[in-house]
mmCIF file of the N, C-alpha and C atoms, coordinates in Angstrom:
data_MODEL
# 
_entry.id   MODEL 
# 
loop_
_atom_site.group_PDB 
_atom_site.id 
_atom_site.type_symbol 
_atom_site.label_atom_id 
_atom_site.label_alt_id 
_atom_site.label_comp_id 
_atom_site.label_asym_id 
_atom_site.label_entity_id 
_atom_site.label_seq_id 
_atom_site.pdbx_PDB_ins_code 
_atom_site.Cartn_x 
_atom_site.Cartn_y 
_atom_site.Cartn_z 
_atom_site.occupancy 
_atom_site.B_iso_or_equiv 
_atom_site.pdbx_formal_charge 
_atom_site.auth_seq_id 
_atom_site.auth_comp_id 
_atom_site.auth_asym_id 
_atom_site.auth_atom_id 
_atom_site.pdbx_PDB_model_num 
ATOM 1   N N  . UNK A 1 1  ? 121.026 133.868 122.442 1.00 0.00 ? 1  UNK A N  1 
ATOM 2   C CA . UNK A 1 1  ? 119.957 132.902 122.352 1.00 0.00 ? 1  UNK A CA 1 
ATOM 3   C C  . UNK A 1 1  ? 120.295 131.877 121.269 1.00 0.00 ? 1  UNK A C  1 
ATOM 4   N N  . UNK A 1 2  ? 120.214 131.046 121.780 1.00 0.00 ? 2  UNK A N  1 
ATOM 5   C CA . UNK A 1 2  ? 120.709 130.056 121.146 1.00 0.00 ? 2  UNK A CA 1 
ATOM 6   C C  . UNK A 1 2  ? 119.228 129.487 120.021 1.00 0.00 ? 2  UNK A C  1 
ATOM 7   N N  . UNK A 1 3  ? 119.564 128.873 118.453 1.00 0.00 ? 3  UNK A N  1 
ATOM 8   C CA . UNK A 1 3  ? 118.386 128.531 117.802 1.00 0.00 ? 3  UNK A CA 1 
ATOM 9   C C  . UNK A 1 3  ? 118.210 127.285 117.284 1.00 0.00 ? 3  UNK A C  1 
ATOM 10  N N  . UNK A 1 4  ? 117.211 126.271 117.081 1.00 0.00 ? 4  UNK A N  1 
ATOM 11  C CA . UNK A 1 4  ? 117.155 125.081 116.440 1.00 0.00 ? 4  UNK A CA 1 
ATOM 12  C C  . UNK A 1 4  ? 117.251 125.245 115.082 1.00 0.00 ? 4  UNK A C  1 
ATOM 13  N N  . UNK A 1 5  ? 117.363 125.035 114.421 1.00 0.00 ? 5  UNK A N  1 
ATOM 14  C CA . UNK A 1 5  ? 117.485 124.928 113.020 1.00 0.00 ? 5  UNK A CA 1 
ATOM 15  C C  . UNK A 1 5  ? 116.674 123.442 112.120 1.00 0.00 ? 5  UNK A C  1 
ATOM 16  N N  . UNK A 1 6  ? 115.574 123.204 111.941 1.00 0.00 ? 6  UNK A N  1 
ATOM 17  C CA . UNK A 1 6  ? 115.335 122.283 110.950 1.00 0.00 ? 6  UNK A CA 1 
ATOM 18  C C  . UNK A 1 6  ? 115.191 122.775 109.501 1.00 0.00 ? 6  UNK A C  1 
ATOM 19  N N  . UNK A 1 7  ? 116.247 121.337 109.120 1.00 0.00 ? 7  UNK A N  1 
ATOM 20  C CA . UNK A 1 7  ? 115.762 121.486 107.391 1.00 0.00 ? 7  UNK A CA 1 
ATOM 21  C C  . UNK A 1 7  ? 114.568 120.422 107.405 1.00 0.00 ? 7  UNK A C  1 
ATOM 22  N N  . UNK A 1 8  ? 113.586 120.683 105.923 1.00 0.00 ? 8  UNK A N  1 
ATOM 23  C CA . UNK A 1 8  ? 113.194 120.388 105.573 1.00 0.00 ? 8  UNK A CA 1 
ATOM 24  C C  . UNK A 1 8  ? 113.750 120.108 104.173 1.00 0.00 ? 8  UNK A C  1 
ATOM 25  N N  . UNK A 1 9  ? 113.840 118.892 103.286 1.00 0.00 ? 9  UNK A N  1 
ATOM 26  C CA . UNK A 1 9  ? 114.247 118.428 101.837 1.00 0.00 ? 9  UNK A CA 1 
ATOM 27  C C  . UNK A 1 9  ? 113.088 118.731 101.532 1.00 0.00 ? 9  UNK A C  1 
ATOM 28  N N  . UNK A 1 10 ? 113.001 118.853 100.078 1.00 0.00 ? 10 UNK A N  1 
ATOM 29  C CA . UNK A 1 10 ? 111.727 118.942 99.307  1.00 0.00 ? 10 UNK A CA 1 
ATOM 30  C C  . UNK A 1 10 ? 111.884 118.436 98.426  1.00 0.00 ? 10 UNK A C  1 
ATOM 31  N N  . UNK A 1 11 ? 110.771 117.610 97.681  1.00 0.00 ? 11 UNK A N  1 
ATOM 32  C CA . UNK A 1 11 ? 111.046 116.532 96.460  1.00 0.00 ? 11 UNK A CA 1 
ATOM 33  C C  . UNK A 1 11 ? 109.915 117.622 95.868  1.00 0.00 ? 11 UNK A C  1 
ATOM 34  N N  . UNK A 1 12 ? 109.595 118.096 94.972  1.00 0.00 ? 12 UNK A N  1 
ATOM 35  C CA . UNK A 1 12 ? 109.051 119.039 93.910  1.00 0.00 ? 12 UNK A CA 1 
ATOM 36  C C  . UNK A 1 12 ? 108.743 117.359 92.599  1.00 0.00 ? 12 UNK A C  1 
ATOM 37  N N  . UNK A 1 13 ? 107.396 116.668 92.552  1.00 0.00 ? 13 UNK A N  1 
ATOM 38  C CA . UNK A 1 13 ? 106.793 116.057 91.542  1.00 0.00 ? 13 UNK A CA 1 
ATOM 39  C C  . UNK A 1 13 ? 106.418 116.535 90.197  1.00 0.00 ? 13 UNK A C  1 
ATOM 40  N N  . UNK A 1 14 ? 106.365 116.474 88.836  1.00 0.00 ? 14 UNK A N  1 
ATOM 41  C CA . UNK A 1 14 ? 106.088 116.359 88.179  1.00 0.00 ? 14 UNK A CA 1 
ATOM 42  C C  . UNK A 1 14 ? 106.380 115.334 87.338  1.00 0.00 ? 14 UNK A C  1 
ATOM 43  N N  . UNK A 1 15 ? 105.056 114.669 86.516  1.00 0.00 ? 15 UNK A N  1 
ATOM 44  C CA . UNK A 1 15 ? 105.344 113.432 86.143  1.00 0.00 ? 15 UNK A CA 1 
ATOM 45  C C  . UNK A 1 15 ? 105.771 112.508 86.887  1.00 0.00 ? 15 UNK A C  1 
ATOM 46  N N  . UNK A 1 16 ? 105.915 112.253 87.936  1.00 0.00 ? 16 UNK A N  1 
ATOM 47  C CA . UNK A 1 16 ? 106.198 111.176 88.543  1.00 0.00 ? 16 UNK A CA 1 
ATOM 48  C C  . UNK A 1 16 ? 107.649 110.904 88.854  1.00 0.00 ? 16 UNK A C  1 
ATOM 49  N N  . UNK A 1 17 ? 108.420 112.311 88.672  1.00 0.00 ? 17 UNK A N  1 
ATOM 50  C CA . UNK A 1 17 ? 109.583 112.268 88.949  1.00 0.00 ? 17 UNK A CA 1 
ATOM 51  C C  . UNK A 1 17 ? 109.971 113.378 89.828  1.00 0.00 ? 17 UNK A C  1 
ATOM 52  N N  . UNK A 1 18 ? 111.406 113.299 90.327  1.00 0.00 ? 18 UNK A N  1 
ATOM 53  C CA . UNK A 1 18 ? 111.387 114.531 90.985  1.00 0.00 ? 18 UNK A CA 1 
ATOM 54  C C  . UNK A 1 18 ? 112.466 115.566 90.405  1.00 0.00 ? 18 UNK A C  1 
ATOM 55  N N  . UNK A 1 19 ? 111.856 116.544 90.148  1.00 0.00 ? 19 UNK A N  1 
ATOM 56  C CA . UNK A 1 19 ? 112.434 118.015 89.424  1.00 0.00 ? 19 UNK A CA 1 
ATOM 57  C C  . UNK A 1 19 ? 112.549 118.915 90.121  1.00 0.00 ? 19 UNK A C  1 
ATOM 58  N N  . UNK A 1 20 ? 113.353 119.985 89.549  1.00 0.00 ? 20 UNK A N  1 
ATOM 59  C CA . UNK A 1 20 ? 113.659 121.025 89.960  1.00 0.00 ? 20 UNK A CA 1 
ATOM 60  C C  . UNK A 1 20 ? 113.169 121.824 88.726  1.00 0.00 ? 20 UNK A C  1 
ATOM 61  N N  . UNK A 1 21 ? 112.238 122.780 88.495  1.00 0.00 ? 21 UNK A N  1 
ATOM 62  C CA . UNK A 1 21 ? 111.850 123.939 87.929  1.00 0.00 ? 21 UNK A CA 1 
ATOM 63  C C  . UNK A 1 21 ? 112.906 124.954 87.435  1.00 0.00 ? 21 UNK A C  1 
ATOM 64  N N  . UNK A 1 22 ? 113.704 125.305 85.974  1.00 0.00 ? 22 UNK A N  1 
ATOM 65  C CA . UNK A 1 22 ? 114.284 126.523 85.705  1.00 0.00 ? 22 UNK A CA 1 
ATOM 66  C C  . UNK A 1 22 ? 113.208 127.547 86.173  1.00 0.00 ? 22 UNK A C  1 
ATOM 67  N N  . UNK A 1 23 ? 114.101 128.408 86.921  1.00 0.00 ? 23 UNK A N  1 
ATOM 68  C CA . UNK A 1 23 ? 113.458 129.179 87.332  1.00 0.00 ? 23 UNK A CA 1 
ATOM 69  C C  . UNK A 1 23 ? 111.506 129.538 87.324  1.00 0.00 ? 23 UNK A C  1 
ATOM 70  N N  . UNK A 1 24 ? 110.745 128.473 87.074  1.00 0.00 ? 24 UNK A N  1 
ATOM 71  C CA . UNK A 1 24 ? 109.401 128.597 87.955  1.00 0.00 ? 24 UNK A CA 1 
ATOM 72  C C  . UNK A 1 24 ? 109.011 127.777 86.770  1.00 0.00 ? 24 UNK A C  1 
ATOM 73  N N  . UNK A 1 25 ? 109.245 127.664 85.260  1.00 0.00 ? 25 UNK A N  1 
ATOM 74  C CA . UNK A 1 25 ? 109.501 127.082 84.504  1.00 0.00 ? 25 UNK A CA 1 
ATOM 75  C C  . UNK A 1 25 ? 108.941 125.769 83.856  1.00 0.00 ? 25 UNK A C  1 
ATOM 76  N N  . UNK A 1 26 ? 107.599 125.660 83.872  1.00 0.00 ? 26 UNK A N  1 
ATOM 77  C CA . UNK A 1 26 ? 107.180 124.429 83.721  1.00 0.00 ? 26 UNK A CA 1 
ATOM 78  C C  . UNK A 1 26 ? 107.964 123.250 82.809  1.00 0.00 ? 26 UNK A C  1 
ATOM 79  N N  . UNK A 1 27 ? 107.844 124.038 81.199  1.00 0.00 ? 27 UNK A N  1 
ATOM 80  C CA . UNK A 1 27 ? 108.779 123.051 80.431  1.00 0.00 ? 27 UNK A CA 1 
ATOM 81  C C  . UNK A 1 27 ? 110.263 123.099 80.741  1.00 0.00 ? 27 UNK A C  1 
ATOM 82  N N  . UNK A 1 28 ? 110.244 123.621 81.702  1.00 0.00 ? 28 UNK A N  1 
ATOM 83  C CA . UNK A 1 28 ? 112.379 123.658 81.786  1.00 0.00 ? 28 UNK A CA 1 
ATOM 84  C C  . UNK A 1 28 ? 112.483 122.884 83.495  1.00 0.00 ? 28 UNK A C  1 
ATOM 85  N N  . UNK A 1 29 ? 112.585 121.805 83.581  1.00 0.00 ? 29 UNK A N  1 
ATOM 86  C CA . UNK A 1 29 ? 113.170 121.224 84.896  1.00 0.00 ? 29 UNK A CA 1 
ATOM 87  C C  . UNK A 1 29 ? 114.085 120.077 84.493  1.00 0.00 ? 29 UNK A C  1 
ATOM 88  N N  . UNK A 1 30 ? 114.565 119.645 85.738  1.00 0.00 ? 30 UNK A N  1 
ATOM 89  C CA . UNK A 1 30 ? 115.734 119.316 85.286  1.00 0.00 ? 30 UNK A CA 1 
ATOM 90  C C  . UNK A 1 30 ? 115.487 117.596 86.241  1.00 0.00 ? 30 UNK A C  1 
ATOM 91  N N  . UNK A 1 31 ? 115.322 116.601 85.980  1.00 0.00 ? 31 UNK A N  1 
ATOM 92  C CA . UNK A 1 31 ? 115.041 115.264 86.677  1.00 0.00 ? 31 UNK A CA 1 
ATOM 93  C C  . UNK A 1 31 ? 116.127 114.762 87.841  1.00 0.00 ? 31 UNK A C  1 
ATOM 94  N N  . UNK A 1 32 ? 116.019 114.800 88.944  1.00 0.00 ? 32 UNK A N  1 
ATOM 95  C CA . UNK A 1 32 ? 117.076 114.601 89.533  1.00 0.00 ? 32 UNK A CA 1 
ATOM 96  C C  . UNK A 1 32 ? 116.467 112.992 90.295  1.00 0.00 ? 32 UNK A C  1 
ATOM 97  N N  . UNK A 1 33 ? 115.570 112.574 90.119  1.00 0.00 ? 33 UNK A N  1 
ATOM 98  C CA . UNK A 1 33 ? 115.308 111.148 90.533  1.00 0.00 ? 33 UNK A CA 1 
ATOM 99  C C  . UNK A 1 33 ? 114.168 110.730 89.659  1.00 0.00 ? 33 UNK A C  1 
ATOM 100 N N  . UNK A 1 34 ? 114.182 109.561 89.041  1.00 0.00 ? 34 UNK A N  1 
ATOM 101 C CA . UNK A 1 34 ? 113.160 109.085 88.668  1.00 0.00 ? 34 UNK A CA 1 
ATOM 102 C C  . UNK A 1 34 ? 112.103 108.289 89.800  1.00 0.00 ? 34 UNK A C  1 
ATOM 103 N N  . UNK A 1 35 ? 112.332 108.182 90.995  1.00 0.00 ? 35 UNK A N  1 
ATOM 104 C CA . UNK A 1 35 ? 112.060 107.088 91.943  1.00 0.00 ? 35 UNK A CA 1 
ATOM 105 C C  . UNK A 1 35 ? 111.767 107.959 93.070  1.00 0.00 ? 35 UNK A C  1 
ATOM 106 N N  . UNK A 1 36 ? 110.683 109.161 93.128  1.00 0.00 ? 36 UNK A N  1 
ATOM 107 C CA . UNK A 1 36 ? 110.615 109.372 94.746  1.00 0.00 ? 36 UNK A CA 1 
ATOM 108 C C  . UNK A 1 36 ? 110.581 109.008 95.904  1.00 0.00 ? 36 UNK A C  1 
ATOM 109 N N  . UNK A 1 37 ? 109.905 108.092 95.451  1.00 0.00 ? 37 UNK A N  1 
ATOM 110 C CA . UNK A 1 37 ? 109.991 107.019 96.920  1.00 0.00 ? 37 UNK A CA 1 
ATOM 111 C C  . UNK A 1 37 ? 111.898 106.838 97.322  1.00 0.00 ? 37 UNK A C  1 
ATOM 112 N N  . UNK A 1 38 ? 112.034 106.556 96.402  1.00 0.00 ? 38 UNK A N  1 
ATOM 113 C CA . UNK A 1 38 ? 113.800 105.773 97.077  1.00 0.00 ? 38 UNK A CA 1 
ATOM 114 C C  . UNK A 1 38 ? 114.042 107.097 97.305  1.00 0.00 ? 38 UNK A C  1 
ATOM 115 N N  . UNK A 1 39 ? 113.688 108.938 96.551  1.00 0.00 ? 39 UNK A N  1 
ATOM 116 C CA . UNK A 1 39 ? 114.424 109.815 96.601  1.00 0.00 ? 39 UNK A CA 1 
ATOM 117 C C  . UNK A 1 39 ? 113.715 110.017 98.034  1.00 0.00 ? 39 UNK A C  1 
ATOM 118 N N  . UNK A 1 40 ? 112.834 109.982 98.617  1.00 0.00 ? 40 UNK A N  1 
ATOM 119 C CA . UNK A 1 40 ? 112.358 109.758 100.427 1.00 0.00 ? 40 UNK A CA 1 
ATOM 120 C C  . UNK A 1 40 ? 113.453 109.320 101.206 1.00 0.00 ? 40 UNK A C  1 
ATOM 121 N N  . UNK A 1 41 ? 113.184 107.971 100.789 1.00 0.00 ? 41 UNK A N  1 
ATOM 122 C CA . UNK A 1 41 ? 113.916 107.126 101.892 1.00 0.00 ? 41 UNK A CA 1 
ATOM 123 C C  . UNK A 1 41 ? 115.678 107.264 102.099 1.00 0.00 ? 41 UNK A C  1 
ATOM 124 N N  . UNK A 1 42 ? 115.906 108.135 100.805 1.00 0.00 ? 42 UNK A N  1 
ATOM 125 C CA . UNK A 1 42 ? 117.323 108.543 100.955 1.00 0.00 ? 42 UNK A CA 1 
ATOM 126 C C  . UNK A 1 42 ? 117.529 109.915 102.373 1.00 0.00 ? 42 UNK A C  1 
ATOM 127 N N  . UNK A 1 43 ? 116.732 110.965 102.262 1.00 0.00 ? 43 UNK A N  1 
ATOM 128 C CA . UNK A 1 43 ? 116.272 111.642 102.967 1.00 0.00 ? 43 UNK A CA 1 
ATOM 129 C C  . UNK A 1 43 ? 116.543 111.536 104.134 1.00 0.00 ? 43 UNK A C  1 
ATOM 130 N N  . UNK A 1 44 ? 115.407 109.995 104.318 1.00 0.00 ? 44 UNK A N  1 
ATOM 131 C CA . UNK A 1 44 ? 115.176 109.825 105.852 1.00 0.00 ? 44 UNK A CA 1 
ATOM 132 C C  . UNK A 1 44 ? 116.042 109.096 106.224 1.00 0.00 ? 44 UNK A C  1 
ATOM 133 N N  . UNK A 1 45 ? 117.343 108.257 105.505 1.00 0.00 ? 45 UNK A N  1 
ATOM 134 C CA . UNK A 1 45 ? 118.217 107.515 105.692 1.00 0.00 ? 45 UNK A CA 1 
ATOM 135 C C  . UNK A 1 45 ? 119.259 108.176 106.448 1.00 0.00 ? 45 UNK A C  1 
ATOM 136 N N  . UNK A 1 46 ? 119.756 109.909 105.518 1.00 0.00 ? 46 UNK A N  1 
ATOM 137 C CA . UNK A 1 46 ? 120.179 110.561 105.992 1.00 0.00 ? 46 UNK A CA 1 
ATOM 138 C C  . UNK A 1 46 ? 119.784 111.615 107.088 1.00 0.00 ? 46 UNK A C  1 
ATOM 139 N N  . UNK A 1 47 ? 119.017 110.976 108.268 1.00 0.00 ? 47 UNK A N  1 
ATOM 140 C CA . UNK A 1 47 ? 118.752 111.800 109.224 1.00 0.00 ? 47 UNK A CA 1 
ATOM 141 C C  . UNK A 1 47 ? 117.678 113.005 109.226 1.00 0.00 ? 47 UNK A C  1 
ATOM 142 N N  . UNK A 1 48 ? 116.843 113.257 107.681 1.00 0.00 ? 48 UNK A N  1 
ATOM 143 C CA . UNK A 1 48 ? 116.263 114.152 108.101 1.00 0.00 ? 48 UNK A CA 1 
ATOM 144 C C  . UNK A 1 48 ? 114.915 113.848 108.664 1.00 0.00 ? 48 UNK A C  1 
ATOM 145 N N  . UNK A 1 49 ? 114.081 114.276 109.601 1.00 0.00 ? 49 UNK A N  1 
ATOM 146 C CA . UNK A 1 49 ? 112.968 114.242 110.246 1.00 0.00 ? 49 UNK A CA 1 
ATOM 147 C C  . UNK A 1 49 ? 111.769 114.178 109.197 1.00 0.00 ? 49 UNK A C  1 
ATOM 148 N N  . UNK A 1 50 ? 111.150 115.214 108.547 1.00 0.00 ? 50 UNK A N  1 
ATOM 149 C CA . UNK A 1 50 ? 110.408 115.933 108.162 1.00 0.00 ? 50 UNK A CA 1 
ATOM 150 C C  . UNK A 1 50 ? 110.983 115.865 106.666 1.00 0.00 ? 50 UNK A C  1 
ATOM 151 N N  . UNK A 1 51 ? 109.239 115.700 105.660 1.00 0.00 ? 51 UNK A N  1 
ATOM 152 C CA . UNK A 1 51 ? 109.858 116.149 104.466 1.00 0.00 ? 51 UNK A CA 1 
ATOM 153 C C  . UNK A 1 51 ? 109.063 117.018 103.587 1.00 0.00 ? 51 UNK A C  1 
ATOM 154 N N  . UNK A 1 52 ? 108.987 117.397 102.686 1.00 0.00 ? 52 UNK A N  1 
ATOM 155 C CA . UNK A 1 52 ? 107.982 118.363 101.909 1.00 0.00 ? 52 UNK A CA 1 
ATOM 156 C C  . UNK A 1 52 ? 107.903 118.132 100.535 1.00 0.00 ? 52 UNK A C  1 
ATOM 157 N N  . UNK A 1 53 ? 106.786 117.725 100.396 1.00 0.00 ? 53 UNK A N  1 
ATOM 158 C CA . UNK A 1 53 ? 106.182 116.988 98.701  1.00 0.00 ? 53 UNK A CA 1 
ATOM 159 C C  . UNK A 1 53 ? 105.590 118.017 98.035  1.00 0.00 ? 53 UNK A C  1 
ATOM 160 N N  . UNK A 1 54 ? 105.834 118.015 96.900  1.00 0.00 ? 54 UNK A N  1 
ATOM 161 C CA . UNK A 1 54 ? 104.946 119.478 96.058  1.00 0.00 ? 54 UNK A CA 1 
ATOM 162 C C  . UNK A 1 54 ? 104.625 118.600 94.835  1.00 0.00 ? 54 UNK A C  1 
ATOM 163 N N  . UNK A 1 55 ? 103.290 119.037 94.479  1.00 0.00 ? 55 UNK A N  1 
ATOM 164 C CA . UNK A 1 55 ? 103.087 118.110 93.270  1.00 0.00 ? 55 UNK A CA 1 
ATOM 165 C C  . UNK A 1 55 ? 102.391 119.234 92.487  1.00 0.00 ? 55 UNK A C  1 
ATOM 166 N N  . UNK A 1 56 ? 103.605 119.360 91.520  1.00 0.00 ? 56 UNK A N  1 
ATOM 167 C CA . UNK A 1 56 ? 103.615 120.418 91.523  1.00 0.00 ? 56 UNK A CA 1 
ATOM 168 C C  . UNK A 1 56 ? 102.814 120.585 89.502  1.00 0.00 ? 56 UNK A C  1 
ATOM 169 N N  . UNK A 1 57 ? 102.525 119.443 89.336  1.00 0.00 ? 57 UNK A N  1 
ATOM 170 C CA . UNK A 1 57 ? 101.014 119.090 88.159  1.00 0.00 ? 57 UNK A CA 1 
ATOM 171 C C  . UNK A 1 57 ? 100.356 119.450 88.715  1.00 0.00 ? 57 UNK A C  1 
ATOM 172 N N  . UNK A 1 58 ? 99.862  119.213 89.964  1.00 0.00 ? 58 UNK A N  1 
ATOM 173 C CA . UNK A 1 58 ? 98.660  119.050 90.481  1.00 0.00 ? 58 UNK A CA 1 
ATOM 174 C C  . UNK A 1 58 ? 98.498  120.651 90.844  1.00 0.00 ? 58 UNK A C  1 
ATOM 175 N N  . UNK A 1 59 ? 99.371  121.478 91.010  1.00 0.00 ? 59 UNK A N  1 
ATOM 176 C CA . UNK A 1 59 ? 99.323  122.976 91.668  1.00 0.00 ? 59 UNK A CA 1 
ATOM 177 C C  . UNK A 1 59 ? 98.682  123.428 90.095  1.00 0.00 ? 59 UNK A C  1 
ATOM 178 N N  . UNK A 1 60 ? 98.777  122.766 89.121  1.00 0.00 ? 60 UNK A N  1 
ATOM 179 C CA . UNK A 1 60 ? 98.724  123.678 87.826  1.00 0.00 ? 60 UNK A CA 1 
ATOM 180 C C  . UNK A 1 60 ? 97.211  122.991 87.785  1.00 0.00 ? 60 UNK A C  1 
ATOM 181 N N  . UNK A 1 61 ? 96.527  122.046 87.570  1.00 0.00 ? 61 UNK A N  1 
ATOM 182 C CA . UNK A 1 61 ? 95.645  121.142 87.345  1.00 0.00 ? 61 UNK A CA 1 
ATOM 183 C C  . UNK A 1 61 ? 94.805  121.913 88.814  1.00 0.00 ? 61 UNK A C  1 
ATOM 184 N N  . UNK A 1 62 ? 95.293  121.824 89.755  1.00 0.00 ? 62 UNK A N  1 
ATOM 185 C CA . UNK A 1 62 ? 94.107  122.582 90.559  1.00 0.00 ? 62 UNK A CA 1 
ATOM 186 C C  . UNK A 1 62 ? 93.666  120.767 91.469  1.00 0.00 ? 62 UNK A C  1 
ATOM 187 N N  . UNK A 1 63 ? 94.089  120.169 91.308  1.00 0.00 ? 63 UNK A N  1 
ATOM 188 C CA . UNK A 1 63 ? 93.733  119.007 92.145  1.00 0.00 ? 63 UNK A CA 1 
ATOM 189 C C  . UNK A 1 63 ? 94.944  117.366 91.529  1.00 0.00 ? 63 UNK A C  1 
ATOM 190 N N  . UNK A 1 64 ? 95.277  117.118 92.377  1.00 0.00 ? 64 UNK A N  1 
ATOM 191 C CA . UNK A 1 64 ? 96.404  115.996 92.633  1.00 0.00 ? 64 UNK A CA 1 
ATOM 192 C C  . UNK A 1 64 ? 96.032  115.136 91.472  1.00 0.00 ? 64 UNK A C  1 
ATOM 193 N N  . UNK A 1 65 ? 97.214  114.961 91.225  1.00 0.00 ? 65 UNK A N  1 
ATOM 194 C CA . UNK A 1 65 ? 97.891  114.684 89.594  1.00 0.00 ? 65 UNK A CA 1 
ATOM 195 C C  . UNK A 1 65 ? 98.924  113.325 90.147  1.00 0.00 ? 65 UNK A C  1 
ATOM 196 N N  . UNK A 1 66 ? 99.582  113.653 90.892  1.00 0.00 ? 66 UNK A N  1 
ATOM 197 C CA . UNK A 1 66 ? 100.932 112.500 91.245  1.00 0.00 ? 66 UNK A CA 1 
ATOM 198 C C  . UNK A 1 66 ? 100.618 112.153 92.397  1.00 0.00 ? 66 UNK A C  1 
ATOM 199 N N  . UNK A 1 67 ? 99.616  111.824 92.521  1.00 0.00 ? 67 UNK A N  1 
ATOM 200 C CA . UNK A 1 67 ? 98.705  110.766 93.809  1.00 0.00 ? 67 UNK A CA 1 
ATOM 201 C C  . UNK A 1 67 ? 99.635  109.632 93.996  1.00 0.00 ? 67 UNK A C  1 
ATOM 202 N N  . UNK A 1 68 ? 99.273  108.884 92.569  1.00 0.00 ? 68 UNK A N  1 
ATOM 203 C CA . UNK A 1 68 ? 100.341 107.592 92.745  1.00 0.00 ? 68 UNK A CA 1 
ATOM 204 C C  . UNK A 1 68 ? 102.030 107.234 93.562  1.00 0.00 ? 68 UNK A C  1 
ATOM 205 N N  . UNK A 1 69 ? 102.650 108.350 93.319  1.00 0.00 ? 69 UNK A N  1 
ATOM 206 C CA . UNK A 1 69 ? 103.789 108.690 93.863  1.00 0.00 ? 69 UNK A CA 1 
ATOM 207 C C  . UNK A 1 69 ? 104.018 108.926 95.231  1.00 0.00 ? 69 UNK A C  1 
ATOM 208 N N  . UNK A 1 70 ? 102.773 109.833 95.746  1.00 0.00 ? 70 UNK A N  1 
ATOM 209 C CA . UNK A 1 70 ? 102.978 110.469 97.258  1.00 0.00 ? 70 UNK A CA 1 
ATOM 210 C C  . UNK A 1 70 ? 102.723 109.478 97.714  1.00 0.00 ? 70 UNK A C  1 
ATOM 211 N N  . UNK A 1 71 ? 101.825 108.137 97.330  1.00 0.00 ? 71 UNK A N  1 
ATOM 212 C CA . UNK A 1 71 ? 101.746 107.400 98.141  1.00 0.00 ? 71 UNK A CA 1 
ATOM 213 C C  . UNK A 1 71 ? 102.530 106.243 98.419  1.00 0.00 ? 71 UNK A C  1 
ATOM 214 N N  . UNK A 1 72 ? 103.459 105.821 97.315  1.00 0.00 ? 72 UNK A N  1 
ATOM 215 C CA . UNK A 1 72 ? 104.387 105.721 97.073  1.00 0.00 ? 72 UNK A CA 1 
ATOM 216 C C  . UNK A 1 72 ? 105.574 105.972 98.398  1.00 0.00 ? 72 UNK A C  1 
ATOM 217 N N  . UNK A 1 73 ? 105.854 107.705 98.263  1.00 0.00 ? 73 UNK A N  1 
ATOM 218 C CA . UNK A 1 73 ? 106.470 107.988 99.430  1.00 0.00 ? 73 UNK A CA 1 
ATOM 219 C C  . UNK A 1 73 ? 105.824 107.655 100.920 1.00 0.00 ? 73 UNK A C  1 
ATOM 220 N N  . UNK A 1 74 ? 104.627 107.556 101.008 1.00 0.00 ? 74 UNK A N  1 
ATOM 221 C CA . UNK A 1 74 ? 104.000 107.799 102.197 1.00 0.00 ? 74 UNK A CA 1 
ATOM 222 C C  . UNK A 1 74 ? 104.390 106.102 103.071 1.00 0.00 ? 74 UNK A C  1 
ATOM 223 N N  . UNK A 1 75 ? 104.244 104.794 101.522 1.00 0.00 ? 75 UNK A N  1 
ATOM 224 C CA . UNK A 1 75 ? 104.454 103.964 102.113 1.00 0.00 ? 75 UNK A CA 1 
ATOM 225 C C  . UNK A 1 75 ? 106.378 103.420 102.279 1.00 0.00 ? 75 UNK A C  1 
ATOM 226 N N  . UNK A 1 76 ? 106.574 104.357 102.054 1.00 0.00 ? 76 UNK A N  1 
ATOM 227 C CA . UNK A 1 76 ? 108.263 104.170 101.781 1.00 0.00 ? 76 UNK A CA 1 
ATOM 228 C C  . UNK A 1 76 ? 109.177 104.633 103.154 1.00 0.00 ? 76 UNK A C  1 
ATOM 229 N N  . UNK A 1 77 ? 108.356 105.503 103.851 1.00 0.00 ? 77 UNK A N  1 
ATOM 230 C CA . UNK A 1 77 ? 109.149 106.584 104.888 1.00 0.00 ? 77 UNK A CA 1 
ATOM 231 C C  . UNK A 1 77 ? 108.370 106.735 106.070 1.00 0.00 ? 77 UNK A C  1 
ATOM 232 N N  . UNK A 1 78 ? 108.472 106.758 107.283 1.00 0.00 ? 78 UNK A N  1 
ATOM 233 C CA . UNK A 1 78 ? 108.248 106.544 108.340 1.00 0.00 ? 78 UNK A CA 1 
ATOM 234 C C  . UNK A 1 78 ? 108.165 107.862 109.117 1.00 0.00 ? 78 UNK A C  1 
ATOM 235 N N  . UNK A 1 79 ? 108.862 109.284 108.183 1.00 0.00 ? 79 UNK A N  1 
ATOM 236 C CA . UNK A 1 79 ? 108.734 110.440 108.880 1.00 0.00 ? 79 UNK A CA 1 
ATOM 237 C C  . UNK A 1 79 ? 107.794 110.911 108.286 1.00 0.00 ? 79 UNK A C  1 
ATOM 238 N N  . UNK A 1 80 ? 107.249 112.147 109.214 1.00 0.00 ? 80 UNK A N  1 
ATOM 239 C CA . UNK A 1 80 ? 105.989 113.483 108.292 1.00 0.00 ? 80 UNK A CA 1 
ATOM 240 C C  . UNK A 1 80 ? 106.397 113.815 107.197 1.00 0.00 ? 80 UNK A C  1 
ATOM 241 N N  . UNK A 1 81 ? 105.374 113.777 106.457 1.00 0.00 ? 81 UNK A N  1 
ATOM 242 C CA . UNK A 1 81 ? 105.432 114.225 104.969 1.00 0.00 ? 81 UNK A CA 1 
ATOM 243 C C  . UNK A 1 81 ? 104.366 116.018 104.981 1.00 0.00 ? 81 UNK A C  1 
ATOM 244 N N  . UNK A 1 82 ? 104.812 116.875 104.748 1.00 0.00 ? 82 UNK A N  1 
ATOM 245 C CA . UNK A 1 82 ? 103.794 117.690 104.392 1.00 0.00 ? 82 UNK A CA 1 
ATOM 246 C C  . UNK A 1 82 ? 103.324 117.779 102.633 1.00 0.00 ? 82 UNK A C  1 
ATOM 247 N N  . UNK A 1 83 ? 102.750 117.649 102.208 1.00 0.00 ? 83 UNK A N  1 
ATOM 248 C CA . UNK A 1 83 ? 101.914 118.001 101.104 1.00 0.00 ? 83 UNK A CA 1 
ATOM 249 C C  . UNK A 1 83 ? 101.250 119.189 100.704 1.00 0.00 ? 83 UNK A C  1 
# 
């Protein structure tokens, strides 16, 4: 049986940038774009469909923190965003 395989990228927000978490790590991440939006549209440049936003202030805060940004991406990229 043959299987589809989609990736999904994930841009992980805090501050308005996009990080990666030492291991779950609030004060320890590591900035790998200052610019989500362009870090989107790189994404979708490279072929992927689908993408996955975590805002991931807002998971700690209990309600959306990097609003400004997702929308940002939302007006930047032309594929599904999950949130």
């Amino acid at each position: 049986m043959k299987h589809k395989i989609k990736i999904y990228p994930a841009i992980d927000l805090k501050n308005g940038k996009c990080v990666r978490l030492y291991k779950g790590d609030m004060d320890k991440s590591t900035i790998f774009n200052d610019n989500p939006a362009a870090q989107a549209k790189i994404f979708q440049d490279k072929g992927f469909e689908f993408l996955h936003v975590v805002d991931l202030d807002g998971a700690i805060a209990g309600n959306a923190v990097n609003q400004d940004s997702v929308e940002k991406i939302l007006k930047n990229v032309s594929m599904p965003v999950q949130l």
